[in-house]
Structure formats: structure tokens, C-alpha cells
PyMOL Python script that loads the backbone (N, CA, C, O; Angstrom):
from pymol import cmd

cmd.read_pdbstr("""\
ATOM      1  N   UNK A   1       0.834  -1.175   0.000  1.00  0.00           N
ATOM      2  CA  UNK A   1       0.000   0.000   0.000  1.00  0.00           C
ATOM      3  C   UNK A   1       0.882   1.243   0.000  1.00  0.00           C
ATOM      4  O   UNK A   1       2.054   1.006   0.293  1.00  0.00           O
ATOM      5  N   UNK A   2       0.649   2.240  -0.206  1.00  0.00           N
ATOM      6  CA  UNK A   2       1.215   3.290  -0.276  1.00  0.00           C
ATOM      7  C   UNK A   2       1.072   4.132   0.758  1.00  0.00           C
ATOM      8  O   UNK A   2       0.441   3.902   1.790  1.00  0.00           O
ATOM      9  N   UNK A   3       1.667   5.119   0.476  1.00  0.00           N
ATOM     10  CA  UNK A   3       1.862   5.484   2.061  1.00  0.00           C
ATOM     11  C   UNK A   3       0.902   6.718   2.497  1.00  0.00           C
ATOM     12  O   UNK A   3       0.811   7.171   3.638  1.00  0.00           O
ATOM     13  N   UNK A   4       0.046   7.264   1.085  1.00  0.00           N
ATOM     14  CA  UNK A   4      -0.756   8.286   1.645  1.00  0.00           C
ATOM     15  C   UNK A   4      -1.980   7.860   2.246  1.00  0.00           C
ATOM     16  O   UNK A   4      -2.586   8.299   3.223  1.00  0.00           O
ATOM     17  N   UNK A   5      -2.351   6.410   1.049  1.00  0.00           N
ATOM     18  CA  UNK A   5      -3.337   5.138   1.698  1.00  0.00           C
ATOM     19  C   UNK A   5      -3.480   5.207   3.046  1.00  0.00           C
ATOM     20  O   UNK A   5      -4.470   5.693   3.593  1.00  0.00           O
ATOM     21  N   UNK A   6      -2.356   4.655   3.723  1.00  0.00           N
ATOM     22  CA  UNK A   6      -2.191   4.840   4.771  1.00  0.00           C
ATOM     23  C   UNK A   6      -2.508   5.751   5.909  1.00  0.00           C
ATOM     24  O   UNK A   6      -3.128   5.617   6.965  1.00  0.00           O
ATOM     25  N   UNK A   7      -1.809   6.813   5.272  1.00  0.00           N
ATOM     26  CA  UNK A   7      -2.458   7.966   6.646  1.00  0.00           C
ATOM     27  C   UNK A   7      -3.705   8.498   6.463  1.00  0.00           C
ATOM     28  O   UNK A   7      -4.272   9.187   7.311  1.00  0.00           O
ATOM     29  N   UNK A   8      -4.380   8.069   4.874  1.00  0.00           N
ATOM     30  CA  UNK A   8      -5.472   8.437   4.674  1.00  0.00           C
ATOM     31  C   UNK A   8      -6.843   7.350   5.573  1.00  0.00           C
ATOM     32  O   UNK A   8      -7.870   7.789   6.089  1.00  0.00           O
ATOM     33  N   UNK A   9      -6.469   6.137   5.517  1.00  0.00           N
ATOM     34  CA  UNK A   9      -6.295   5.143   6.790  1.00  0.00           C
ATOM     35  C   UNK A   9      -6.427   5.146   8.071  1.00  0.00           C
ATOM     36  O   UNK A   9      -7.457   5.141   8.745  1.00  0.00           O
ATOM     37  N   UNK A  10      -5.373   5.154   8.372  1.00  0.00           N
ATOM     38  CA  UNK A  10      -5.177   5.649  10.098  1.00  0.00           C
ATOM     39  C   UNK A  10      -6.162   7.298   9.968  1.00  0.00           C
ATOM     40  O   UNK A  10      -6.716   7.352  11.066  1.00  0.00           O
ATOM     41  N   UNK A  11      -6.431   8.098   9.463  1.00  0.00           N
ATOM     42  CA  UNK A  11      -7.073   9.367   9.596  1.00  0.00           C
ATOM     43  C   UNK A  11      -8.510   8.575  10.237  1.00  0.00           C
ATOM     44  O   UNK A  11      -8.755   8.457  11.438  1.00  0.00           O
ATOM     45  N   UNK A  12      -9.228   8.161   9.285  1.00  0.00           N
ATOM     46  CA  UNK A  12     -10.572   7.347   9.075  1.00  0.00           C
ATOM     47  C   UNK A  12     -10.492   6.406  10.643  1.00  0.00           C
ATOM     48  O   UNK A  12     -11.232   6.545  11.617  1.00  0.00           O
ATOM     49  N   UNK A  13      -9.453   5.540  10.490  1.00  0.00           N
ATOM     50  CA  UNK A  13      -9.904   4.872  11.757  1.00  0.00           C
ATOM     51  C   UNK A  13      -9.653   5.386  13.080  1.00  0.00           C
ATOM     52  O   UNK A  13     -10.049   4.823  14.100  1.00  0.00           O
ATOM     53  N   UNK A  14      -9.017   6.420  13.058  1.00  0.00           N
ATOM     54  CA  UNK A  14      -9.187   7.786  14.430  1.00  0.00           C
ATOM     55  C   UNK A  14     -10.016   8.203  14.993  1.00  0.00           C
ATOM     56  O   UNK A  14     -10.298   8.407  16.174  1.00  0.00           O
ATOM     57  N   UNK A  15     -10.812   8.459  13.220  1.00  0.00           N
ATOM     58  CA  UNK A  15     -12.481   9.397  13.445  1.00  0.00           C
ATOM     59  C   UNK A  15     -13.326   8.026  13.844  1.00  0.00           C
ATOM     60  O   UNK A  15     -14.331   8.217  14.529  1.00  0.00           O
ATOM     61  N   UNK A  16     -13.106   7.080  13.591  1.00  0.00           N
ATOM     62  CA  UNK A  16     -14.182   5.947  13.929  1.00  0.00           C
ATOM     63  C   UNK A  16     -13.980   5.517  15.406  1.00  0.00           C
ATOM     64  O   UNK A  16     -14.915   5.310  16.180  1.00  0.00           O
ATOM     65  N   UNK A  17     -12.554   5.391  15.745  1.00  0.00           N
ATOM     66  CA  UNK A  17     -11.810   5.404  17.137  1.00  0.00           C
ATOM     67  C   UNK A  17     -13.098   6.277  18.042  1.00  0.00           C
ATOM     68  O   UNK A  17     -14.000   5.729  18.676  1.00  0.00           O
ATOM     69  N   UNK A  18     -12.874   7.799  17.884  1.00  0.00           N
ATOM     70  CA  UNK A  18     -13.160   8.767  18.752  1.00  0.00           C
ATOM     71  C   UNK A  18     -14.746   8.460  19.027  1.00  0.00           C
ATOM     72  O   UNK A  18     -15.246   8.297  20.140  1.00  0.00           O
ATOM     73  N   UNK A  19     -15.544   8.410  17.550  1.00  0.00           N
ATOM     74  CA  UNK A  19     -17.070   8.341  17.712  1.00  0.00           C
ATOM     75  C   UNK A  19     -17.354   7.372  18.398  1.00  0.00           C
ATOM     76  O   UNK A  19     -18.123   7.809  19.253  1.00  0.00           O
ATOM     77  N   UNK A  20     -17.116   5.663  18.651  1.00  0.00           N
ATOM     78  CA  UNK A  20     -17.161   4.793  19.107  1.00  0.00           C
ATOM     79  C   UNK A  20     -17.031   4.985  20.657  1.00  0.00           C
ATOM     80  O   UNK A  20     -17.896   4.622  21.453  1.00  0.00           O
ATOM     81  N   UNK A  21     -15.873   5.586  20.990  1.00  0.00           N
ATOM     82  CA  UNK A  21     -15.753   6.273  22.491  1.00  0.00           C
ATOM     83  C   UNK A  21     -16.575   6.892  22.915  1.00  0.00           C
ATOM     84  O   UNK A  21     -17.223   6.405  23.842  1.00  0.00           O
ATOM     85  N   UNK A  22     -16.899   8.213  22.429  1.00  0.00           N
ATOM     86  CA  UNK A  22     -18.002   8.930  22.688  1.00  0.00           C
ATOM     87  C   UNK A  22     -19.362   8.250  23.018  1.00  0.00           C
ATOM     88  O   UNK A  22     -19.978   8.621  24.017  1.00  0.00           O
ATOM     89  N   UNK A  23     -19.930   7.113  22.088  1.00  0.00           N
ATOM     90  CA  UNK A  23     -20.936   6.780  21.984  1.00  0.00           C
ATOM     91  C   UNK A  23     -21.201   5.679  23.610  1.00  0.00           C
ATOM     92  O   UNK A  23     -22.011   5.570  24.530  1.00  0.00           O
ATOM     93  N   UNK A  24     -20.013   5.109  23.168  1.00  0.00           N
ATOM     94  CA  UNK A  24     -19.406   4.420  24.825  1.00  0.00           C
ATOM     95  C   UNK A  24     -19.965   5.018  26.241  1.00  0.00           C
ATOM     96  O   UNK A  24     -20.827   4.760  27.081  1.00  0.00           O
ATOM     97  N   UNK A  25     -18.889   6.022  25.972  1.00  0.00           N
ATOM     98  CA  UNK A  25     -18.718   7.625  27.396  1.00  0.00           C
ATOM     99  C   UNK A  25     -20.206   7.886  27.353  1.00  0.00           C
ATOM    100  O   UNK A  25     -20.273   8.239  28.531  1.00  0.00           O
ATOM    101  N   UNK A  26     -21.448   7.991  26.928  1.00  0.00           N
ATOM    102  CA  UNK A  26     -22.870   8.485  27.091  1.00  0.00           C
ATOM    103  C   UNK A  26     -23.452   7.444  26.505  1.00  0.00           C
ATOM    104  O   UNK A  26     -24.086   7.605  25.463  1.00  0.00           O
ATOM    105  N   UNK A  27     -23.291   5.939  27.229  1.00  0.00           N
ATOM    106  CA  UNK A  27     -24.606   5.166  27.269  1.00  0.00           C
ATOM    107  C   UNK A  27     -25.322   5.288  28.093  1.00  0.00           C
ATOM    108  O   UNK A  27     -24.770   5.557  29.160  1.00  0.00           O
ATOM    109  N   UNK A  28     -26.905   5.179  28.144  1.00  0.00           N
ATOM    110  CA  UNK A  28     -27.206   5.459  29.647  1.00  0.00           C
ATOM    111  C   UNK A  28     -27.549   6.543  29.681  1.00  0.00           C
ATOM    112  O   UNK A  28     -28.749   6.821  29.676  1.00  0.00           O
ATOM    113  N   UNK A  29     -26.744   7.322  29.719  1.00  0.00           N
ATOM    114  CA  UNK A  29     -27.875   8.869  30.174  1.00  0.00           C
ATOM    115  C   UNK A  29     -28.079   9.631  29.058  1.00  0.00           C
ATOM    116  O   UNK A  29     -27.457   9.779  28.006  1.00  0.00           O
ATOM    117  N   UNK A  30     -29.602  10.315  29.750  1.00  0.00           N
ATOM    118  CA  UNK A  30     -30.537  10.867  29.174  1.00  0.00           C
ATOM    119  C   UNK A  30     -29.717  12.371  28.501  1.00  0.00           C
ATOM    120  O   UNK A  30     -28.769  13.027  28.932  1.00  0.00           O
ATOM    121  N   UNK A  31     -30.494  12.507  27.393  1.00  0.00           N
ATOM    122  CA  UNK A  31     -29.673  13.870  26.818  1.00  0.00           C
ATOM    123  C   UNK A  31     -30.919  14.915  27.225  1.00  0.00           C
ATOM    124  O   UNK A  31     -32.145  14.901  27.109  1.00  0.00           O
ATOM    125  N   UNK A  32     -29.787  15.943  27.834  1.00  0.00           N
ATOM    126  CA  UNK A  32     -30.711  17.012  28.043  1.00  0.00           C
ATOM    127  C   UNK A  32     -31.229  18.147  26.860  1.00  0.00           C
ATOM    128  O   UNK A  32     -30.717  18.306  25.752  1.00  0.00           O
ATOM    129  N   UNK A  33     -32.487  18.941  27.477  1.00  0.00           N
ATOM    130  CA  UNK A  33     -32.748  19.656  26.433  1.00  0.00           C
ATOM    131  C   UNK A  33     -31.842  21.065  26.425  1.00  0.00           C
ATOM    132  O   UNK A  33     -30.993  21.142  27.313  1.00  0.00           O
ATOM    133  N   UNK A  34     -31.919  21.816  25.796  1.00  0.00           N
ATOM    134  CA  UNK A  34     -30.596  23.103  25.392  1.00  0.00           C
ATOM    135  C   UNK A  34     -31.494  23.639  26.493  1.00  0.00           C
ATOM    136  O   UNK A  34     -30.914  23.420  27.556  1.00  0.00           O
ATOM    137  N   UNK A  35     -33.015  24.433  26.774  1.00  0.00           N
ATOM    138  CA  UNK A  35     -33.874  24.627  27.662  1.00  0.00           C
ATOM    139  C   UNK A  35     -33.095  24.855  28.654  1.00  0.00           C
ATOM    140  O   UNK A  35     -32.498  25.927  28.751  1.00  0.00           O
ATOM    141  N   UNK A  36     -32.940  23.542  29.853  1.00  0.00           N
ATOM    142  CA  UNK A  36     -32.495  23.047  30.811  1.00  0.00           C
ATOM    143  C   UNK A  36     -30.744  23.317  30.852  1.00  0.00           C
ATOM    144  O   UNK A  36     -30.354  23.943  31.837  1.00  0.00           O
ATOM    145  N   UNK A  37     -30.134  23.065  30.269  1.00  0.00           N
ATOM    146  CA  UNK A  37     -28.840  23.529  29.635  1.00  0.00           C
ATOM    147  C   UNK A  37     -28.699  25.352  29.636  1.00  0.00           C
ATOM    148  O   UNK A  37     -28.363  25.929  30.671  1.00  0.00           O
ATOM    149  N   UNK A  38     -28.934  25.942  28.646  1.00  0.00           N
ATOM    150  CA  UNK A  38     -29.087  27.345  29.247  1.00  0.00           C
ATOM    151  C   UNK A  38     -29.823  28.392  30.360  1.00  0.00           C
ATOM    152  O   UNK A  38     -29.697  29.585  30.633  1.00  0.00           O
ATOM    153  N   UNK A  39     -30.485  27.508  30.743  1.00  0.00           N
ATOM    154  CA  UNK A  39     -31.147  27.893  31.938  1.00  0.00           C
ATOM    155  C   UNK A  39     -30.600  27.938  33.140  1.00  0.00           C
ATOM    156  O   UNK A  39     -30.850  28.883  33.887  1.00  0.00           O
ATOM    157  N   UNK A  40     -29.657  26.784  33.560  1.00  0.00           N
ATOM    158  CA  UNK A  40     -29.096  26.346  34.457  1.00  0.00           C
ATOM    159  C   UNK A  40     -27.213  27.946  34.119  1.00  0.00           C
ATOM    160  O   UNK A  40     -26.428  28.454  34.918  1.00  0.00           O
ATOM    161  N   UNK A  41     -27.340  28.039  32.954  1.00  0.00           N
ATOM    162  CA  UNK A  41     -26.213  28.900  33.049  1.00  0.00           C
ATOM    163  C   UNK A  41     -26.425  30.558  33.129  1.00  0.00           C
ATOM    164  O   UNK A  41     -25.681  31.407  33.621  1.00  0.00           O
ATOM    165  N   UNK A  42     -28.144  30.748  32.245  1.00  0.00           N
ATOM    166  CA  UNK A  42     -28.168  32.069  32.514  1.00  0.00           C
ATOM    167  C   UNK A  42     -28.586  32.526  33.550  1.00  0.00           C
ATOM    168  O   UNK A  42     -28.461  33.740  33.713  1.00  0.00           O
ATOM    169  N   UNK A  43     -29.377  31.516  34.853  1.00  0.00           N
ATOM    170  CA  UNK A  43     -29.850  31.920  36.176  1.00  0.00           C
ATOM    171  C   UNK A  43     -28.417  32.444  36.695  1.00  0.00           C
ATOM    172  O   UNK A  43     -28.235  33.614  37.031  1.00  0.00           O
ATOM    173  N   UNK A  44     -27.496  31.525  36.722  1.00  0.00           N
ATOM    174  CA  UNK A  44     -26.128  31.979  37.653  1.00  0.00           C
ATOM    175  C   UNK A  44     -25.464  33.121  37.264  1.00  0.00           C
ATOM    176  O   UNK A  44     -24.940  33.950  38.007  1.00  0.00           O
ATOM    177  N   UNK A  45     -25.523  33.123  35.809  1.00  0.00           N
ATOM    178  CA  UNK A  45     -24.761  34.415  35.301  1.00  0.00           C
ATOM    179  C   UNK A  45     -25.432  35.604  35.578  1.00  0.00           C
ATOM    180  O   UNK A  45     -24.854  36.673  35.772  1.00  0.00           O
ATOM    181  N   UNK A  46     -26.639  35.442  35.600  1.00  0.00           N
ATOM    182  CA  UNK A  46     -27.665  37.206  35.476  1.00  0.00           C
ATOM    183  C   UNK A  46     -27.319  37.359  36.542  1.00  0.00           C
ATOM    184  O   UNK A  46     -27.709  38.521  36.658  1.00  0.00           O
ATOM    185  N   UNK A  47     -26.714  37.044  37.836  1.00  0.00           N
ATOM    186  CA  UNK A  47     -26.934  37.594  38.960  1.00  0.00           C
ATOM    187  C   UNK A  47     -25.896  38.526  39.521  1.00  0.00           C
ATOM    188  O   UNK A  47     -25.850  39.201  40.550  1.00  0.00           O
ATOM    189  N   UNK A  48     -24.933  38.309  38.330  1.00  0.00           N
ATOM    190  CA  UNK A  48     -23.189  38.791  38.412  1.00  0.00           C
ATOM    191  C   UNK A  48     -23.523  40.358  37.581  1.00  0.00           C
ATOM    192  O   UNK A  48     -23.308  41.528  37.896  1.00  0.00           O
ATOM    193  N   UNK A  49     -24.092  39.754  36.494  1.00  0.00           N
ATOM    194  CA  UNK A  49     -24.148  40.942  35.524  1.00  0.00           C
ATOM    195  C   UNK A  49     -24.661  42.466  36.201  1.00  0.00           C
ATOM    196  O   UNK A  49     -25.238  42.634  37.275  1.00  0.00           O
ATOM    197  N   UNK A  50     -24.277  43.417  35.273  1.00  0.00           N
ATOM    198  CA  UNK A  50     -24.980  45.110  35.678  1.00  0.00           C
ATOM    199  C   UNK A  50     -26.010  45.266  34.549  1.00  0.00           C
ATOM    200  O   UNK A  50     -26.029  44.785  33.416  1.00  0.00           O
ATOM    201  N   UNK A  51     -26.771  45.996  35.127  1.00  0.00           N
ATOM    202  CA  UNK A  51     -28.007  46.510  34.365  1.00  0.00           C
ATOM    203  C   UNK A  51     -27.230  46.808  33.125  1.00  0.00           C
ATOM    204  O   UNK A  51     -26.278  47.581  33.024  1.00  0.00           O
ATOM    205  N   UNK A  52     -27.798  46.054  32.171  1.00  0.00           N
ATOM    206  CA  UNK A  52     -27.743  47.241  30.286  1.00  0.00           C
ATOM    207  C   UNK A  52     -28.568  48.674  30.627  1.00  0.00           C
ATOM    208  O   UNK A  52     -29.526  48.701  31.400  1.00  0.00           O
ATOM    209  N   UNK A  53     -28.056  49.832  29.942  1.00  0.00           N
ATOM    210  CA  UNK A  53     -28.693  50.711  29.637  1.00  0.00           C
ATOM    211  C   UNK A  53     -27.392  51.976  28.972  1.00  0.00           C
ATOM    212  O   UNK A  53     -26.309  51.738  28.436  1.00  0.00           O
ATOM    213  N   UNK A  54     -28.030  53.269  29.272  1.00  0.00           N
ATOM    214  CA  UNK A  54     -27.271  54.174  29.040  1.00  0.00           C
ATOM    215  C   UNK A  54     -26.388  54.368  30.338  1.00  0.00           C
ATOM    216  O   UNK A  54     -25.368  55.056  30.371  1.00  0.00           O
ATOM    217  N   UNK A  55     -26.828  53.791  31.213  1.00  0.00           N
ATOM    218  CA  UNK A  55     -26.093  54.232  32.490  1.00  0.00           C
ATOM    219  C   UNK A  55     -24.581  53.364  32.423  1.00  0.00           C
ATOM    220  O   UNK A  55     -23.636  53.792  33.087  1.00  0.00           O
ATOM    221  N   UNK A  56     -24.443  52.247  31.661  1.00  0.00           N
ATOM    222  CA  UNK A  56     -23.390  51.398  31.632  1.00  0.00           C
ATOM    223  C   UNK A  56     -22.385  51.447  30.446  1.00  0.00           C
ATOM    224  O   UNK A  56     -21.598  50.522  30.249  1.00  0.00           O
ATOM    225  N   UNK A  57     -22.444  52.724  29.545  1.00  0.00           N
ATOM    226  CA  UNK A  57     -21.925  53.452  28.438  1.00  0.00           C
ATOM    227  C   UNK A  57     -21.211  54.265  29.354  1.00  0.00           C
ATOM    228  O   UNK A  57     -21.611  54.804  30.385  1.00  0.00           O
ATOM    229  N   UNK A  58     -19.855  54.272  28.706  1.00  0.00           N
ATOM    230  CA  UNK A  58     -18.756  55.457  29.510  1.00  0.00           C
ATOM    231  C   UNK A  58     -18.715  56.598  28.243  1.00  0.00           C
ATOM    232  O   UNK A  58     -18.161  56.642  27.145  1.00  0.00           O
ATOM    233  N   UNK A  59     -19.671  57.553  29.067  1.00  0.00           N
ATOM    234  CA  UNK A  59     -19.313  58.471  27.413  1.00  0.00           C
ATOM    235  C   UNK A  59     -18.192  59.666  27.123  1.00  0.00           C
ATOM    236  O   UNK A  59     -18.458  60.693  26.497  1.00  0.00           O
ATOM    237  N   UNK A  60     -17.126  59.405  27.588  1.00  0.00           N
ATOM    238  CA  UNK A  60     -16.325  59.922  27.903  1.00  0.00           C
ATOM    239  C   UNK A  60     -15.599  59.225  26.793  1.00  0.00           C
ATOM    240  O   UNK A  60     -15.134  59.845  25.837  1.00  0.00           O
ATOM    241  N   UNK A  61     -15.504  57.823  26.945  1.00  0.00           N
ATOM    242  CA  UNK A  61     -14.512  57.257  25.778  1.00  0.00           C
ATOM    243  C   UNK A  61     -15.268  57.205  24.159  1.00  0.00           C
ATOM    244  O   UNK A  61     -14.636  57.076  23.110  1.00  0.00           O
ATOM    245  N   UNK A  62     -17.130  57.373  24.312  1.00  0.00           N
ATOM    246  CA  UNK A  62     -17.293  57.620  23.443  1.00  0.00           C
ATOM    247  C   UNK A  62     -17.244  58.921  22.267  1.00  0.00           C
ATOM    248  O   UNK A  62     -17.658  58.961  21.109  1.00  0.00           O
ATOM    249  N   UNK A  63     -16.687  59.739  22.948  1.00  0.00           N
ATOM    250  CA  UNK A  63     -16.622  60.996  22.695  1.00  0.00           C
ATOM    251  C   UNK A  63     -15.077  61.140  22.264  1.00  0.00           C
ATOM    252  O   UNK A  63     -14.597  61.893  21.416  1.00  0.00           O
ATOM    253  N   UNK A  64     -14.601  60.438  22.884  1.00  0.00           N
ATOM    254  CA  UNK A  64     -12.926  60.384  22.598  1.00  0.00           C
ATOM    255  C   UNK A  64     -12.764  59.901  21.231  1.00  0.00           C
ATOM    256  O   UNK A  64     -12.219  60.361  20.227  1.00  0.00           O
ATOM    257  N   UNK A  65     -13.442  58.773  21.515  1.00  0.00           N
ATOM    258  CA  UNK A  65     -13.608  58.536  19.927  1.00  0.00           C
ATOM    259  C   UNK A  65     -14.203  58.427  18.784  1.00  0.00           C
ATOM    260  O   UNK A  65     -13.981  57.617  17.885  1.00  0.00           O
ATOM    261  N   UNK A  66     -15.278  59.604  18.860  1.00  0.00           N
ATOM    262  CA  UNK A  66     -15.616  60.384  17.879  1.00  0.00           C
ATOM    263  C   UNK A  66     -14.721  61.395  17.421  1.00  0.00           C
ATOM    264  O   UNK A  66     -14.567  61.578  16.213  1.00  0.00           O
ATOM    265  N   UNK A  67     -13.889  62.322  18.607  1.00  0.00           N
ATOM    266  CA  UNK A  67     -12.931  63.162  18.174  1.00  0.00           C
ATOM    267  C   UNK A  67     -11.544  62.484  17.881  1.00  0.00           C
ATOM    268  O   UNK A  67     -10.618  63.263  18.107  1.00  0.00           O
ATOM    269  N   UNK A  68     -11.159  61.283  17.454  1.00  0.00           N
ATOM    270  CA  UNK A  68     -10.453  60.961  16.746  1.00  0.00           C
ATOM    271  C   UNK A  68     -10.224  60.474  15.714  1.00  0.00           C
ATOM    272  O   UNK A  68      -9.174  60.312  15.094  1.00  0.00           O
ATOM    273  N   UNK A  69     -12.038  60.034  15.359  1.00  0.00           N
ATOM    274  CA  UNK A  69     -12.720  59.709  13.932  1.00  0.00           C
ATOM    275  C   UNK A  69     -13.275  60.885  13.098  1.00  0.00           C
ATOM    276  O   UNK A  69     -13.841  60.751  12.014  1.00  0.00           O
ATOM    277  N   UNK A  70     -13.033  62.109  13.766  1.00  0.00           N
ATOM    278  CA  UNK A  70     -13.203  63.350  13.156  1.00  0.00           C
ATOM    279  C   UNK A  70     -11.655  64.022  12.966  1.00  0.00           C
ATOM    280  O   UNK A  70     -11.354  64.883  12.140  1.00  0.00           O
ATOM    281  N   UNK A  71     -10.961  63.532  13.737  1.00  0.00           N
ATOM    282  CA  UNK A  71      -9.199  63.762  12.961  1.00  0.00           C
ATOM    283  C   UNK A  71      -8.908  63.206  11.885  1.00  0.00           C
ATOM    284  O   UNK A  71      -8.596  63.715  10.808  1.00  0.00           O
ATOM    285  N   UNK A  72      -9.032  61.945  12.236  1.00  0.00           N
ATOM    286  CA  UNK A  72      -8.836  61.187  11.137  1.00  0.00           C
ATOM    287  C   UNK A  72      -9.562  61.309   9.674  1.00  0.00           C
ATOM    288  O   UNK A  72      -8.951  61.266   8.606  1.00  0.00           O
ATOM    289  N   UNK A  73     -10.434  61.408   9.764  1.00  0.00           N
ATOM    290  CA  UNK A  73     -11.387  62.083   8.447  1.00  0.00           C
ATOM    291  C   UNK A  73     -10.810  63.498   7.896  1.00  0.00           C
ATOM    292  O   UNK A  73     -10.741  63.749   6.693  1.00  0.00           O
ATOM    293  N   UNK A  74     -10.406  64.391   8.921  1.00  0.00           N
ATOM    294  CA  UNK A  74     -10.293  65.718   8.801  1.00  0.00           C
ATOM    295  C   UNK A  74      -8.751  65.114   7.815  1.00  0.00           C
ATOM    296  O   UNK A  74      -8.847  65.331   6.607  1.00  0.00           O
ATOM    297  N   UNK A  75      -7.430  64.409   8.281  1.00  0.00           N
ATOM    298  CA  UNK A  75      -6.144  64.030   7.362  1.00  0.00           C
ATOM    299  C   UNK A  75      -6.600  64.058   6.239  1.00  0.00           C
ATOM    300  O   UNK A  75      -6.427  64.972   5.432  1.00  0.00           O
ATOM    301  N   UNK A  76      -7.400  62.794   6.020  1.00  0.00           N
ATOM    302  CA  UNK A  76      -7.736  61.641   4.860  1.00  0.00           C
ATOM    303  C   UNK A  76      -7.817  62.722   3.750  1.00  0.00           C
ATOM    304  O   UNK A  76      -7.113  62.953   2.767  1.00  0.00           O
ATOM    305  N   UNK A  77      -9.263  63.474   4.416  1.00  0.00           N
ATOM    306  CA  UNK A  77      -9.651  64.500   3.249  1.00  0.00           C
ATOM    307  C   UNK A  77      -8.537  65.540   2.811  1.00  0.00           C
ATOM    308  O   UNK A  77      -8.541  65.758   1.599  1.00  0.00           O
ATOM    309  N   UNK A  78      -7.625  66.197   3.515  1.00  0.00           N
ATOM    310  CA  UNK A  78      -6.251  67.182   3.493  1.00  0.00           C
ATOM    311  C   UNK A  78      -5.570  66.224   2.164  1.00  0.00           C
ATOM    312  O   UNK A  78      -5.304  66.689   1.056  1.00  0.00           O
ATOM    313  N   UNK A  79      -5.383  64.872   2.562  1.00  0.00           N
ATOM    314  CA  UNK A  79      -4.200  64.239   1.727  1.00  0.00           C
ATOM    315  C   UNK A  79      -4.827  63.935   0.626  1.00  0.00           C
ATOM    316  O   UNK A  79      -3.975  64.017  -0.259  1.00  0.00           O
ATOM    317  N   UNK A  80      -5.878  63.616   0.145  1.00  0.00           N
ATOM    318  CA  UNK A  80      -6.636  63.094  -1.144  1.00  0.00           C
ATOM    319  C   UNK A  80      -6.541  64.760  -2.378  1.00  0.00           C
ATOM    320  O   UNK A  80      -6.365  64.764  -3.596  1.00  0.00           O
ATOM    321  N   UNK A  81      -6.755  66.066  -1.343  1.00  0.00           N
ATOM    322  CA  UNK A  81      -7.376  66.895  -2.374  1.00  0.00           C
ATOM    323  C   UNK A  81      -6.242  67.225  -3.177  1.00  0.00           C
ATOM    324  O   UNK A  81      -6.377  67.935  -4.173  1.00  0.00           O
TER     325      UNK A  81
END
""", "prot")
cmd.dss("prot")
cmd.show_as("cartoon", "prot")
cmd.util.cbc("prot")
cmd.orient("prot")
């Protein structure tokens, strides 16, 4: 056989290796629904989080960088005319 055969080969029986394991590793238990699954992660997380709003915008840096997207525009246009 040749030798790309081969690793083309061993590739295939890796992927058959791994799925076989897997299928192994979760006999038996029940698969959960995504539901139950994100639920269980966004209860814990919301409780860390800060309110969304305008109050959680620093507009200080947004302003910063508007006045450096108004420099920058102000070059662009200088060097083009």
C-alpha cells in the first residue's frame, strides 16, 4: 500500500476510534434539552451581571472617539485633495 493510503487510513480509523468512544462515554444517560442547559447557566450568570442601559456606556470614551474619527477624516480629506 502506499503510504498516503495509509495515513489516509489511520485518519478514518481515528475518526471511527473517537465516535465509538463517545458513543461508549454516554450510554445510559438521558440527553438534556438546550432549555435546561441554558437555563441552568443564565440563572447563575444574570446575577453577576450590571443593568444594560445608558447608564453602563462610559461616554467619555465615546466621545474620545468620535474626536479621533473626526481627525482622522479631517487628514484623509487634506491628503486626497
Amino acid at each position: 500500500m502506499e503510504f498516503w493510503k495509509l495515513i489516509i487510513l489511520g485518519v478514518v480509523g481515528l475518526l471511527v476510534a473517537a465516535i465509538l468512544i463517545e458513543v461508549w462515554l454516554k450510554r445510559g444517560k438521558l440527553p438534556t434539552t438546550l432549555a435546561d442547559t441554558v437555563g441552568k447557566e443564565s440563572s447563575h450568570a444574570q446575577a453577576n451581571k450590571p443593568d444594560l442601559g445608558m447608564e453602563a456606556i462610559d461616554m467619555d470614551v465615546v466621545r474620545e472617539a468620535e474626536r479621533l474619527n473626526t481627525t482622522l477624516e479631517r487628514k484623509n480629506s487634506i491628503y486626497r485633495k
